[in-house]
N, C-alpha and C positions, 0 to 999 in steps of 0.2 A: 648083209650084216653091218656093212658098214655108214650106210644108211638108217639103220635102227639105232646105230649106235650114237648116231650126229642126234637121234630126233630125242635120245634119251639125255643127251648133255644138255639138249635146250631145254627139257623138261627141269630135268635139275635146277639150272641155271636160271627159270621163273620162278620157279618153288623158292627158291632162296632169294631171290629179286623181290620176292612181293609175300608172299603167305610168311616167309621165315621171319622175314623185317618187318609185318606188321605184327605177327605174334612176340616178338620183341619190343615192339612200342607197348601193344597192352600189356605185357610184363612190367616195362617201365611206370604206365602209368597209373599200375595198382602202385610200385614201390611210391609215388612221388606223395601221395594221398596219405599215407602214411608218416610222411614228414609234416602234416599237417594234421596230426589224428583229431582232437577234438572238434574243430571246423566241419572235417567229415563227418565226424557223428553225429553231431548237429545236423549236418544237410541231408542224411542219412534218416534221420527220423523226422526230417518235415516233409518229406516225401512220401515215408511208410504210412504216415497219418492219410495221405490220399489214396496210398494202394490198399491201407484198412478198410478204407468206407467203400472203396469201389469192390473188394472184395466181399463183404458183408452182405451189399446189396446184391451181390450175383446169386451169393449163399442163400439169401431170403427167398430170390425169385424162383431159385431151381428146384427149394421146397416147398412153397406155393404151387408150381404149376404140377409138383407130383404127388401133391398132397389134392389139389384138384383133377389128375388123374385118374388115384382113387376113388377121389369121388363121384366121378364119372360113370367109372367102371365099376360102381356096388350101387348106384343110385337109377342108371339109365340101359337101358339095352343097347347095344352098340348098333344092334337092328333096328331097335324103335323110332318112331316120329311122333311128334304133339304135333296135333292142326289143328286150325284155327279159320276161324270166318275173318278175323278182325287182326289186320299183321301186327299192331302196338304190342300183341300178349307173345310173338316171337322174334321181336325185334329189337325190345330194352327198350319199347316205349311205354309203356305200362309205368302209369304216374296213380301218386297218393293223394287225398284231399279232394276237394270241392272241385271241380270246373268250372269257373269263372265266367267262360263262354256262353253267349245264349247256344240252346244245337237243335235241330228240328227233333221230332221224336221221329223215333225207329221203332216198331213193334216189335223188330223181330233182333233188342238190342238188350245186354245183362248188365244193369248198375253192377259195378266195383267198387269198393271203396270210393263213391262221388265219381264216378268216370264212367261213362257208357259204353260200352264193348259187343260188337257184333257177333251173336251168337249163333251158334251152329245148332239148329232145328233135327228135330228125328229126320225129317226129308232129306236134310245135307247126311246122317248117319247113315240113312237107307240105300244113297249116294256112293257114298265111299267104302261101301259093303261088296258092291257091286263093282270097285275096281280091285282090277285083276294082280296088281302088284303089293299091295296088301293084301296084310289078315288080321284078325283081332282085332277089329274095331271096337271101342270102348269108351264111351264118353268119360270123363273127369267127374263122376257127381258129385254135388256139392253137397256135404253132411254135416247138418246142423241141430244134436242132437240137445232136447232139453236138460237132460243129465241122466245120467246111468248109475247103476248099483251092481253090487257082488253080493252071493249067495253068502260065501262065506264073513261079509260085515255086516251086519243088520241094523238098520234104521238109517242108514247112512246112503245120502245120494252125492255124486260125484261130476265135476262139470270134465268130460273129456272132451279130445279129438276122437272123429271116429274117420277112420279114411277108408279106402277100397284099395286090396291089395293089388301088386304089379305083377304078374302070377311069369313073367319073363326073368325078371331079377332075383338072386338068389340070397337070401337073408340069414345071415347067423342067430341062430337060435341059441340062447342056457338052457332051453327045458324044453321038451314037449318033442311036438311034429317038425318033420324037418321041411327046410323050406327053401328047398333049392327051386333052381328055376322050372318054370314048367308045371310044380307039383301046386294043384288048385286046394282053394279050401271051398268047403260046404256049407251051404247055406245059412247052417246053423252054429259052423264053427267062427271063432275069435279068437285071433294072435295078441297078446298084451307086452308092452315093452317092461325090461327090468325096473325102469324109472319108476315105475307103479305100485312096486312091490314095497317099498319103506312108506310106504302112504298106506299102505293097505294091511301093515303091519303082518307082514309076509317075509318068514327069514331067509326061506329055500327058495329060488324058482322053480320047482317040482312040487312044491304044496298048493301053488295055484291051480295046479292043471285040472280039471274036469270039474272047475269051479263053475256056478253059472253066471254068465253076465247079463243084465239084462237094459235096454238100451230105449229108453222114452222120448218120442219124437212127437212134438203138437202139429197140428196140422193149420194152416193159416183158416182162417176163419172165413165160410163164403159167404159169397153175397147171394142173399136169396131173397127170389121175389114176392111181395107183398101178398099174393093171392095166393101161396104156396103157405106163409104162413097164417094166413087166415082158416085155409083148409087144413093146416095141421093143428090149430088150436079148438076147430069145432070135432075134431074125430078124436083129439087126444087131450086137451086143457093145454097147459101153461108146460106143464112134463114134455110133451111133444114139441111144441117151438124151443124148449131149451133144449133137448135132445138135437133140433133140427139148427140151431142158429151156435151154438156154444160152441168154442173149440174143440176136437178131438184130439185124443193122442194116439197112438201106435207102441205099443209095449213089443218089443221083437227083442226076443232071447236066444243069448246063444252058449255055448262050450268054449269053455278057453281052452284049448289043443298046444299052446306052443308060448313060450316066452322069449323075446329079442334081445338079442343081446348089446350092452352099450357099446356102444362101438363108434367112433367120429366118424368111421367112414361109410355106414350109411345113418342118413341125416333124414329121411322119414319115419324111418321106426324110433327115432328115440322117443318121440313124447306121445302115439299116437295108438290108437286103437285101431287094429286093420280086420275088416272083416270080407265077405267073398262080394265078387262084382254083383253077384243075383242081388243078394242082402241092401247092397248098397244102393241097385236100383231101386227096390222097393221102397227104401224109405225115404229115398230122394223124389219119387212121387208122389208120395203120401204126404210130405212135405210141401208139395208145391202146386198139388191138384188145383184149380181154379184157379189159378195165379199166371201172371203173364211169364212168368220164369218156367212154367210147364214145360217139359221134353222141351227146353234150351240151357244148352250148355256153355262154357268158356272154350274148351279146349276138349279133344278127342285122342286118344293115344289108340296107335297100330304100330305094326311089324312090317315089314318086306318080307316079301315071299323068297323062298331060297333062289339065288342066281339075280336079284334084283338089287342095287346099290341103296341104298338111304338117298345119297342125292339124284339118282334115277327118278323114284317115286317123288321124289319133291320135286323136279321138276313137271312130272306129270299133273302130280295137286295143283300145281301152282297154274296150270292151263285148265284146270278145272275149276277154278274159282278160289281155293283154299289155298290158306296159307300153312307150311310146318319146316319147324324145327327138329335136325336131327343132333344123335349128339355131340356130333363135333361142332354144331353151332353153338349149342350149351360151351362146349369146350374154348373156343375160341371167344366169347364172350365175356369167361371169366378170365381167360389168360389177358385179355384186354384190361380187365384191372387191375390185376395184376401186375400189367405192364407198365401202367399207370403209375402205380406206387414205389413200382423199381427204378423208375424214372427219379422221381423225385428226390428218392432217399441217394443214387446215381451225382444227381446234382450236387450233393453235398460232399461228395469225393470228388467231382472232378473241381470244385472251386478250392476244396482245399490242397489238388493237384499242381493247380494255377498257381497257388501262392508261393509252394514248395521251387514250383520252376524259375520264380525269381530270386528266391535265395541260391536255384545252384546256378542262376546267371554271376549273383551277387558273389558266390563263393567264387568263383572261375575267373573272374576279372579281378578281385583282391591276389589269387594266386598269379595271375601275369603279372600285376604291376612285383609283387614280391618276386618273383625269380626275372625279368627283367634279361637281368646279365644273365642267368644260364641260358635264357633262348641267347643270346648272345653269341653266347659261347658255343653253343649248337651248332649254330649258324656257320661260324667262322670254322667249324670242322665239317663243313661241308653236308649238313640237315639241308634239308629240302623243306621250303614252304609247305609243300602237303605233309611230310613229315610232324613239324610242329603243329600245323590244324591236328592232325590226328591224334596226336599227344593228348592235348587240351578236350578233343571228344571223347574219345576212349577214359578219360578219367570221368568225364560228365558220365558217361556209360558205365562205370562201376559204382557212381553213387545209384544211379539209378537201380541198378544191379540189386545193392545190398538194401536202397530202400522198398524197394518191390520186394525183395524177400522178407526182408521181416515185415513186412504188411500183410502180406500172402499169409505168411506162420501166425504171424498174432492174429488174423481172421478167423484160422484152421482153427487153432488152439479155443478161443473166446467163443466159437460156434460146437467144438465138444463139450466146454464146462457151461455153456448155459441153455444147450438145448433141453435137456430133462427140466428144468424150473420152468421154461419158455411153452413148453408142450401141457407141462401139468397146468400152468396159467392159462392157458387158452381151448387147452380141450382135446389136441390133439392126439394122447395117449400116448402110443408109443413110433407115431408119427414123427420127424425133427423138422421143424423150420429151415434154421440153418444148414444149409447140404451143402458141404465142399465138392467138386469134382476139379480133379489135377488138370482137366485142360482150361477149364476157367481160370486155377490158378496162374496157369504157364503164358496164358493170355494175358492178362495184368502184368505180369511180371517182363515181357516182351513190351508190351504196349510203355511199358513207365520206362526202361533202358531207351525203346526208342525219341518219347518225349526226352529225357535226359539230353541224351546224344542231342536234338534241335536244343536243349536250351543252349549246351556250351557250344554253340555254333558261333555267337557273335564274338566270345570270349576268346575262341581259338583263330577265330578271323583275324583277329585285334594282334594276337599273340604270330601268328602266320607272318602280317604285312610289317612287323618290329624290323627297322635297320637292322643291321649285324652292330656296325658299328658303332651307334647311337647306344645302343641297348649295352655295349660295353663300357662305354662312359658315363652309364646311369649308378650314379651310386645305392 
């Protein structure tokens, strides 16, 4: 006992050597700041102004990347993969405009917007049908239709999108069939987005349903041979070569079954006519029959088979010649600009950081020369050199303190009242931009006490190495 009892007086005996007398200095050095109040507030808010922007931008990004999340997770299968022959279309190289470059010709390559792109053949389809770690292979077809009409508007043609639905992803629907994942549409059925409906002078999305749409696609014009039209002009006249040479179209109707709801977070259904993969093959052939663009596509979408990873399978494609993006490379690609932009806006908190830390240099060294004699006087009662440094820090430490907090708060506060204007201006609904979360805040507000603390480093240096005696003869 009497052994526990020696180990308890040293405990005591440090507790008040060091924890009790340093919690007495930071007492101190809230009171001393205080005798100097406007200076504090001043240095107090050129501070806040750097933990503002740095909070702001944390705010921005954390709703960016969950606002990208989102849209991750209502746009992409978490299973799916896009392949590709050509890595530029999964790599963020995929550029706009002309190519400058002379390039050899590729037969088996898809002009894009002026850029050539390696396309994936029925062969490579037939290919990747045959691997065992997917399923649902499904080319991307590209649909380009002349214009379309509604039953219920007459004389009226309409220029749409027409896309091929993702029968994986599950779509919010206002009206109709429901369109969770999994559930296919039919050949003859059409999903139409709400966007279409003030066009179509449509007040309900339920009056549209079991309207007909019907979807006109011209066929490129083929080249045919001289003695083909000779022998059509002697069997038929002039009727017969224009029948044989003239463009065709493809009239294909279908049932509107379901209307899409507006929604920012999924971003293919807002503008776009979706109808079933069969529908879309059809007319993506009949579109491109005779043309070097025949059965080639951009890009191909599949699933993993159950027990297989997304990046399993991609490393497999990737020994097989193709390339794919799963979606965490979607995901990681936008978080990359994301990161990009946080950066920037970042930089503009931390220079006005910089600036702050030379005023509370600036403050801390007007404060020693002004108290001078009380380090003096400290001294000659027996203060300790690291005492006085600590003084001097620990006060740099509560500006820091109060200017991270109200940075933090005026961020919080300025990201409640302008998220709803911020969202309605850009689309996001009921989505926020700005998103607090309290460790981001606790972060900043740490991070700026400890820059604080380094600036008045040199100040309490200065104030530490003060004669006793000198400092008492300073008037």
């Amino acid at each position: 006992y009497s052994t526990l009892y020696k180990l308890l007086l040293i405990v005591i005996a440090i507790n008040e050597r060091y924890f009790m007398r340093r919690i007495d200095i930071i007492k101190r050095a809230g009171r001393n700041l205080r005798h100097a109040r406007m200076r504090t507030i001043l240095t107090v808010l050129a501070i806040s102004v750097g933990g503002f922007a740095i909070t702001v931008s944390l705010m921005a990004g954390e709703g960016a990347r969950q606002y990208i999340d989102r849209i991750i997770a209502n746009n992409i299968n978490p299973k799916g993969l896009i392949i590709t022959k050509d890595k530029k279309l999964v790599a963020g190289g995929a550029t706009t405009g002309a190519a400058s470059n002379l390039r050899e010709y590729n037969p088996n390559a898809t002009s894009y917007y002026g850029q050539d792109y390696e396309s994936v053949t029925q062969a490579d389809i037939d290919k990747l049908r045959q691997n065992k770690q997917i399923k649902d292979v499904e080319p991307l077809y590209q649909l380009q239709p002349k214009y379309v009409s509604f039953s219920n508007v007459k004389d009226k043609k309409y220029i749409a999108n027409v896309m091929m639905r993702d029968n994986s992803i599950r779509t919010e629907t206002a009206a109709g069939k429901s369109l969770d994942a999994g559930v296919e549409l039919k050949a003859n059925e059409a999903v139409l987005p709400e966007s279409y409906l003030e066009t179509l002078g449509v007040k309900r999305p339920y009056d549209i349903i079991g309207q007909k749409l019907t979807v006109v696609v011209a066929q490129t014009p083929q080249k045919v041979d001289n003695q083909v039209i000779a022998r059509a002009y002697a069997e038929g006249g002039e009727a017969a070569v224009r029948a044989l040479v003239e463009p065709k179209e493809l009239r294909k109707e279908f049932t509107v079954v379901a209307v899409t709801k507006k929604s920012p977070d999924q971003m293919a259904s807002r503008s776009s006519i979706s109808i079933a993969p069969s529908a879309a093959k059809e007319i993506s052939e009949f579109s491109t029959v005779g043309t070097d663009a025949y059965h080639k596509y951009l890009m191909v979408t599949a699933t993993t088979v159950d027990g297989v990873s997304p990046d399993t399978a991609k490393e497999s494609l990737e020994k097989s010649g193709f390339h794919a993006m799963t979606a965490r490379d979607a995901q990681q690609m936008l978080f990359q600009f994301v990161n990009i932009l946080q950066t920037i806006v970042l930089s503009f908190g931390v220079l006005a950081l910089i600036v702050s830390v030379f005023g509370i240099v600036n403050t801390q060294y007007i404060s020693v020369l002004e108290r001078t004699q009380q380090i003096g006087l400290m001294k000659a009662l027996g203060a300790s050199r690291r005492d006085i440094g600590k003084l001097f820090r620990y006060e740099s430490a509560w500006i820091g303190f109060f200017g991270g907090a109200v940075g933090v708060l005026l961020a919080w506060i300025t990201g409640a009242a302008l998220n709803p204007a911020i969202s309605n201006a850009i689309g996001l609904g009921k989505n926020h931009l700005l998103i607090f979360t309290p460790s981001a805040g606790i972060i900043v507000l740490v991070s700026l006490v400890i820059v604080a603390m380094l600036a008045g480093f040199f100040p309490s240096r200065k104030a530490a190495k003060l004669d006793p005696i000198e400092a008492l003869r300073t008037e």
